[in-house]
Each structure stands twice: as structure tokens, then as C-alpha cells.
C-alpha positions in Angstrom: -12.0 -14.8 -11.0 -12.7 -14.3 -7.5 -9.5 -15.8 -6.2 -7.4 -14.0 -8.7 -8.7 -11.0 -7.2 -8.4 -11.0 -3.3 -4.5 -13.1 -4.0 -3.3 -10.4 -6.9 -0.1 -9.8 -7.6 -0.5 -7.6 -11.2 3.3 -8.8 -12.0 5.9 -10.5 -10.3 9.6 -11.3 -12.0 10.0 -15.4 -11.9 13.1 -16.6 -12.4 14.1 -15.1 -16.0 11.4 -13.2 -17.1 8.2 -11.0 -15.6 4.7 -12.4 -15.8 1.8 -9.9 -15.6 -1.9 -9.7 -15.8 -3.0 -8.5 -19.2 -5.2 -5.7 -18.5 -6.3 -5.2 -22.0 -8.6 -8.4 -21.9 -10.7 -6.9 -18.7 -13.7 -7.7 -17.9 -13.8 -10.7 -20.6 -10.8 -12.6 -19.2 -8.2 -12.5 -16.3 -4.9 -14.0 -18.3 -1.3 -14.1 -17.0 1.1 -13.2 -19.9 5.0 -13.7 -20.0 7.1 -11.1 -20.9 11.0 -12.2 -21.8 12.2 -9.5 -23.7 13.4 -6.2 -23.2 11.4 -5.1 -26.8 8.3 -6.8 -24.9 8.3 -5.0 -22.1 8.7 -1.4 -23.5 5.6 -2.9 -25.9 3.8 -4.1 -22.8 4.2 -0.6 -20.8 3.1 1.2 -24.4 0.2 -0.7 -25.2 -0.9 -0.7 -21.8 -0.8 -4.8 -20.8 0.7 -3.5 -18.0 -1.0 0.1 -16.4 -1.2 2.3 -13.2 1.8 4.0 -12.1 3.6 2.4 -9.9 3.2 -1.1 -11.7 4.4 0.6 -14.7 7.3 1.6 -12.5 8.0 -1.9 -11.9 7.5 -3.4 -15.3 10.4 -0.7 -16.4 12.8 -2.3 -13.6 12.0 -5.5 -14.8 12.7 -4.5 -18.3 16.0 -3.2 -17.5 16.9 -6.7 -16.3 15.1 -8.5 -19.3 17.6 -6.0 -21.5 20.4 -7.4 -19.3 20.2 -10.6 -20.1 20.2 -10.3 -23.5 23.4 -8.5 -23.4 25.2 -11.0 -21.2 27.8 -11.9 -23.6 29.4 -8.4 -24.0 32.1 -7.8 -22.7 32.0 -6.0 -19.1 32.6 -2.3 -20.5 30.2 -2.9 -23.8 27.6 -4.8 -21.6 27.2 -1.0 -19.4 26.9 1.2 -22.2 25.0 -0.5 -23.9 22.4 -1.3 -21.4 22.4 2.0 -20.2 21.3 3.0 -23.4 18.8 0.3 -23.2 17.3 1.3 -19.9 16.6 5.0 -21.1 14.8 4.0 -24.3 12.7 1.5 -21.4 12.0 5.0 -20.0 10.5 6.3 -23.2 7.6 3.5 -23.2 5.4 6.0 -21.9 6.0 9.9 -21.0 3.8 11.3 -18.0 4.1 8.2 -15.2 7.0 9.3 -13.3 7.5 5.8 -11.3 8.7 4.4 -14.8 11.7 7.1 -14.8 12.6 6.6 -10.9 12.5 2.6 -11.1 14.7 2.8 -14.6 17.2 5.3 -12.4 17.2 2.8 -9.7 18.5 0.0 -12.0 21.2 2.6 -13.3 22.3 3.4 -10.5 23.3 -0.5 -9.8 24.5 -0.6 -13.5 26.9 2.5 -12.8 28.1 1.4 -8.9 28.4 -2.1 -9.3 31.7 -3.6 -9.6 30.1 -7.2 -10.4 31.2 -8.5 -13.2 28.1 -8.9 -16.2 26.7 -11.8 -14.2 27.1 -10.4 -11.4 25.6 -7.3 -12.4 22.4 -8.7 -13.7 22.0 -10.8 -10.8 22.4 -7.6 -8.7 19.4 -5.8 -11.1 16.9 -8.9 -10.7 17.2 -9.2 -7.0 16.5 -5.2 -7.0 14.0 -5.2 -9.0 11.8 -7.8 -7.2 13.0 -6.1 -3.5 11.1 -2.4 -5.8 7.9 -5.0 -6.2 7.9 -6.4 -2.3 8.4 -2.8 -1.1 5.2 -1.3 -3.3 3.0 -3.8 -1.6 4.1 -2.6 1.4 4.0 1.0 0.5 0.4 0.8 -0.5 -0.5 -0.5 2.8 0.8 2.3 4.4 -1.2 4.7 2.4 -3.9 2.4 2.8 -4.0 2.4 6.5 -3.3 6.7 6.5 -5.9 7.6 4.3 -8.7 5.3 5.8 -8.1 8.1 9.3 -9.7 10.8 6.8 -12.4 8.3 5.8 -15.3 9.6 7.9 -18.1 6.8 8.8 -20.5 5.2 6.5 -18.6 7.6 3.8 -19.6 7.6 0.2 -15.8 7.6 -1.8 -15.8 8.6 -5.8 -12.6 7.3 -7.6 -11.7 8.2 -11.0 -9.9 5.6 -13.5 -7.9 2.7 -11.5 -5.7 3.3 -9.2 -6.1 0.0 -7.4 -4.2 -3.5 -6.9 -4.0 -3.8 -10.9 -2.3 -0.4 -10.9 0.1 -1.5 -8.2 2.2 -4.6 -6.8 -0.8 -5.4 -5.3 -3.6 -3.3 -2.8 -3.7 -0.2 -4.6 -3.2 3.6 -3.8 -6.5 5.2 -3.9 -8.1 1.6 -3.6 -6.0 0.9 -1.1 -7.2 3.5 1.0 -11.3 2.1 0.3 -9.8 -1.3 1.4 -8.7 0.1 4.5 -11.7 1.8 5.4 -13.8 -0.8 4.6 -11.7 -3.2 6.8 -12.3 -0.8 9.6 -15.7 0.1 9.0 -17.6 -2.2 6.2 -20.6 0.6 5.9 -17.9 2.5 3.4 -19.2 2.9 -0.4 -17.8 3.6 -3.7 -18.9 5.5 -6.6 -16.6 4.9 -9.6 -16.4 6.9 -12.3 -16.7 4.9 -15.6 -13.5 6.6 -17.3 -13.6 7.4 -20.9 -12.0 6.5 -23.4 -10.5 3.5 -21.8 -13.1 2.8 -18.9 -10.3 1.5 -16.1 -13.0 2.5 -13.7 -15.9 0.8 -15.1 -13.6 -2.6 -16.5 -11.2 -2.7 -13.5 -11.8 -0.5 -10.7 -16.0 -2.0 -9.9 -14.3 -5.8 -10.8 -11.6 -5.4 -8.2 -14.4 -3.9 -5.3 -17.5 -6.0 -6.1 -15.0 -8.9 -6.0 -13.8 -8.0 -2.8 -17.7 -7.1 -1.6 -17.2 -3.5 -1.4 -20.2 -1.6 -2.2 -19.9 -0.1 -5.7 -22.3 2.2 -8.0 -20.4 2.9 -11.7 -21.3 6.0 -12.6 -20.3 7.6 -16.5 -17.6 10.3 -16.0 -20.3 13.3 -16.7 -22.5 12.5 -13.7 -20.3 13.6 -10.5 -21.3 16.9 -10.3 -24.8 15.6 -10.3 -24.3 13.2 -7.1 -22.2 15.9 -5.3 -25.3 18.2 -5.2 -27.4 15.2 -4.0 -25.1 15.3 -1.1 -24.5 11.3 -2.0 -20.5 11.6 -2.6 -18.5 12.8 0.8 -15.2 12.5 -0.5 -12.8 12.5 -3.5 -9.9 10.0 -3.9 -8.3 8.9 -7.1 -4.3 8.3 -7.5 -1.4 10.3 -9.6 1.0 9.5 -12.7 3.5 12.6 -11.9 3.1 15.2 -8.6 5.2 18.6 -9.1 7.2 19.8 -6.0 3.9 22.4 -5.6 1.5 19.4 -5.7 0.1 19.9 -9.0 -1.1 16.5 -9.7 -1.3 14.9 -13.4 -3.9 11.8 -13.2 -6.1 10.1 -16.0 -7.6 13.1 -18.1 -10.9 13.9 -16.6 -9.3 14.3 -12.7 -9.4 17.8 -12.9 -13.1 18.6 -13.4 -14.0 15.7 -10.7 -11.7 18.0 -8.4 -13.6 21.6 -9.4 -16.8 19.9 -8.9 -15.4 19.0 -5.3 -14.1 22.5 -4.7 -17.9 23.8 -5.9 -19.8 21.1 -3.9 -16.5 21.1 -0.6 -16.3 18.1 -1.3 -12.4 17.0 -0.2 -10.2 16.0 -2.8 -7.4 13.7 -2.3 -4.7 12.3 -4.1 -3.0 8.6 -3.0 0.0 8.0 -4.3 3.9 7.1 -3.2 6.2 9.2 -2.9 8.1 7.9 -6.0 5.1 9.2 -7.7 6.3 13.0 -7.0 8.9 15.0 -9.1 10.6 16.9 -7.4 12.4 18.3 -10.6 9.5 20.1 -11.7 8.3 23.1 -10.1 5.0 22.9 -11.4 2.2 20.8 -13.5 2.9 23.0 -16.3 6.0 21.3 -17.1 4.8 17.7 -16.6 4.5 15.9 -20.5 0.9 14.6 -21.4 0.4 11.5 -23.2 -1.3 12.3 -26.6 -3.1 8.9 -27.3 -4.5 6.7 -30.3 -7.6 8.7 -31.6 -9.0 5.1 -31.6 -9.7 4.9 -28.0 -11.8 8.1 -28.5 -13.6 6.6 -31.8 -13.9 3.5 -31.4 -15.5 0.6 -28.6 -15.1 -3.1 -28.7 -13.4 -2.6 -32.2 -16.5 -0.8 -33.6 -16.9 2.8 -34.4 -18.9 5.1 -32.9 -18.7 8.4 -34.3 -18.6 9.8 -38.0 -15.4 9.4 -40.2 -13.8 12.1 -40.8 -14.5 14.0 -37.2 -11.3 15.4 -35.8 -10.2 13.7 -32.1 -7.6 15.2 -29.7 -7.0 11.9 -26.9 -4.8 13.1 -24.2 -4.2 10.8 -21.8 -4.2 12.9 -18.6 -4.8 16.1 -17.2 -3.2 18.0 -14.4 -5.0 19.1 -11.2 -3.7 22.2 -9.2 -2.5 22.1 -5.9 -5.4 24.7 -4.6 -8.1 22.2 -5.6 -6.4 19.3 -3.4 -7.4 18.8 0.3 -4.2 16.5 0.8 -1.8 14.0 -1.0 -1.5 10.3 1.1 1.7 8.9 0.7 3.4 6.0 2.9 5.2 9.0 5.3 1.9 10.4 6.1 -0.7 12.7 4.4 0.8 15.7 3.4 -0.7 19.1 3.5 -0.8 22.4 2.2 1.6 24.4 1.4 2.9 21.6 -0.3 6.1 23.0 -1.2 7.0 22.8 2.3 5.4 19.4 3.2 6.8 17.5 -0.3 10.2 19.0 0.6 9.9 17.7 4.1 9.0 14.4 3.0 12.1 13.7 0.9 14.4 15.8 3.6 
């Protein structure tokens, strides 16, 4: 598996359809899977084969193409609305990772200016959609290579679900920023949170660093607080679904008590994500929509159960961090600062 690892690319579109890594076999098996419908992909995004937000973002663009394709033999005016319609039902796969909603928009946007004909248009949606996959590589570099300047030497990171090359193109958000650390300085160190109810971070996030010989220590989600007062965690990172214009953050459920520990303990707490991560529609987290999962993830492990029947289980999927309990959001234009009104709105001005 190592090669897989250090050559990732968590989904790629190839010719006429998108292949992806199915991320619901970790740690038992790494398994390319080939996804050629439109009805596959939205299944794919909502059963979480495909996860993190910016590859979600992605698998949505490719979906709006796989959706295309099947509709190739409508005529030009039927092809449009009905693909249009297509691409907004893509965008209901799942409701709090915003990069689903901006990649869908940027494949509307083609299907709305594009005077191609329905060849022509689909053609224009695939080549798009695999320039949104070379850029997010890219991207994640950037924020990479910006975060690893707040890295301080021989710096203990904690991370909380997956927010790595699997969640991504490829490189990662907050991973990325480890990976560039480590590249500068290899005495960097990672405590990752395990992640209930789906453990990204213990199936995904210690894989991806121990295969790439980054020091790593899994800890269960419960135990931060603990290392914090041992002085053994220097700083927070972990990456976003949906950022509000005031930098409320929404990330895996569990983010926001990693980041009050880090305000107790001042402990900085960043958040590493593109900026096609933030809405800039919302004012606040308050009006960001939370996932409400399958109570199974909560009940059961490895198919069996391990609670009484009967028990009542609430499963949301994320939870939202306020601004005033984040040190600084890394994006690929820099890390920006409080007040994060004003730095978010000079980043998209």
C-alpha cells in the first residue's frame, strides 16, 4: 500500500467516467472503484466512497459530466434543462460540504454560457472538471507550504478526522500543512484524534502519515484535553466542510471541543482549508446545515452492535467552531486573520 500512498490521486476523471479510491474499505483494503453514472456518483458522495471536502467537490463536477453524457441525445434546449436539473439534485448528495455546491455551480455556469452544441457542451464540462482536480492539488500545496511558517520546530500537531490527500485531489489541507513541515523540518509529530463514529482519523489520517514516515500517536477523541495539560500538543490543525463570511467553521462533529480545549490550554487553533471551502452567503455558522447521519455509525462497529437496543442515538455529522476560538484559517492566498469579516472579504475582493 505504500506506493498507493506517497503517488495518490483519491479520484481522477479517465476518459468517460471517474475512478476513486473507496474509502469505506480502509484500513482492510486500498481499491479503485469506477463510477459511470450520474445515480453512482450522487450514491458515491452519500455513502461516503468518496469523503473530505474538496474531493467531494470534485466528485460533484464529475457527476455533472457523468449526468451529461447520459443525456447526449436530447435535443440542445432539453439536454440544458434537464441537466441543470440534474446538477442540483448532484448538489443534494450531501448538505454541509460547501465545495460540493461551488464545483456543481462551476459546471452550470458552462452549461448556461456555452454556446457548444450538446457535444460540445459536455466536452467543455469534462475538460473543466479535470482542470477543478489539477488546480486542488495545487491549491493544497499552497496551504501546505503557508501553514508549515506557523509550524514552530520539533512541534507536536493534533488533527481531528481526515483532512488529508484522501480528502483532497491529492496532499491534503490540514495534512498538507504536517507534510510541509515535516519536509522542512522531519522532527514534526502528529497526534490524531481517533474520530468517532466513523474513525477517519484513526482508519485514514495515521495510514496516510505512518505511510509517509511521519511520526504519529492515535489518540481516542476524549483524550486531548488530557495531552494539552501535559504540555505534549503545541498546536491545533484540522480542515473545514463550510466557513461563514465571520469564520465560523463547520468541521467533523467533535472540532469544537478540540478547539475549547485549545482556547483553555492556548493552544492555537487552526483551520486549513481553500477558499472554495468558505460561504460567503452565510453570515454566520448558525445558518450552515448539519448532516444528521445513520444512527448505525453511532451503534454499531465492523457490522456488530455495541450498545443496547432500544437506546435513543442523535448522529450529527459535524459541528461548528466559532470564529473567537480560531487562531487563523490557511487558505492558498495566505493565512487569514482576525477579524475575519474583513480578511475573508479581502480574500475574495
Amino acid at each position: 500500500m505504500t506506493e498507493f500512498i506517497s503517488k495518490i490521486r483519491t479520484i481522477q476523471w479517465i476518459d468517460t467516467y471517474s475512478r476513486m479510491v473507496d474509502q469505506t474499505l480502509f484500513p482492510y483494503e486500498f481499491k479503485y472503484v469506477d463510477i459511470k453514472t450520474g445515480q453512482e456518483m450522487y450514491d458515491a458522495i452519500k455513502n461516503m466512497i468518496v469523503r473530505g471536502a474538496p474531493a467531494i467537490g470534485i466528485a460533484g463536477a464529475h457527476g455533472v459530466v457523468l449526468y451529461a453524457q447520459e443525456l447526449k441525445n436530447l435535443n440542445r434546449e432539453d439536454f440544458i434543462k434537464k441537466l441543470l436539473e440534474k446538477a442540483d439534485y448532484m448538489a443534494t448528495s450531501r448538505p454541509t460540504a460547501v465545495n460540493l455546491m461551488w464545483a456543481v455551480e462551476k459546471q452550470k455556469e458552462i452549461i448556461k454560457n456555452s454556446n457548444s452544441n450538446v457535444n460540445g457542451i459536455i466536452e467543455e464540462l469534462k475538460q473543466n472538471a479535470i482542470k477543478l482536480e489539477n488546480e486542488d492539488i495545487e491549491i493544497n500545496k499552497k496551504i501546505g507550504d503557508y501553514g508549515a511558517q506557523i509550524v514552530p520546530e520539533g512541534a507536536t500537531i493534533l488533527t481531528h478526522c481526515n483532512a488529508g490527500a484522501l480528502a483532497t485531489v491529492g496532499y491534503g489541507t490540514a495534512l498538507g500543512v504536517v507534510r510541509s513541515a515535516f519536509a522542512k523540518d522531519p522532527t514534526v509529530k502528529v497526534f490524531a484524534d481517533e474520530t468517532r463514529p466513523r474513525q477517519q482519523g484513526a482508519r485514514i489520517t495515521t495510514l496516510e502519515l505512518t505511510m509517509d514516515g511521519i511520526p504519529t500517536t492515535l489518540i481516542t477523541d476524549g483524550m486531548c484535553s488530557y495531552f494539552m495539560k501535559k504540555g505534549m500538543i503545541n498546536l491545533v490543525v484540522v480542515g473545514a466542510d463550510r466557513i461563514a463570511a465571520n469564520g465560523d467553521t463547520a468541521n467533523k462533529i467533535g472540532t469544537y471541543t478540540v478547539a475549547i480545549a485549545a482556547k483553555y490550554h492556548n493552544i492555537p487553533f487552526y483551520v486549513a482549508a481553500p477558499l472554495s471551502t468558505i460561504d460567503t452567503k452565510i453570515k454566520s455558522g448558525d445558518e450552515i446545515p448539519i448532516e444528521e447521519r445513520s444512527h448505525e455509525e453511532v451503534t454499531h462497529i465492523n457490522g456488530k452492535s455495541i450498545c443496547a437496543k432500544g437506546v435513543n442515538i442523535i448522529n450529527p455529522g459535524f459541528d461548528v467552531t466559532p470564529h473567537e476560538l480560531i487562531t487563523g484559517i490557511i487558505t492558498e492566498a495566505g493565512i487569514l486573520k482576525p477579524d475575519f469579516n474583513k480578511s475573508i472579504a479581502e480574500a475574495f475582493s
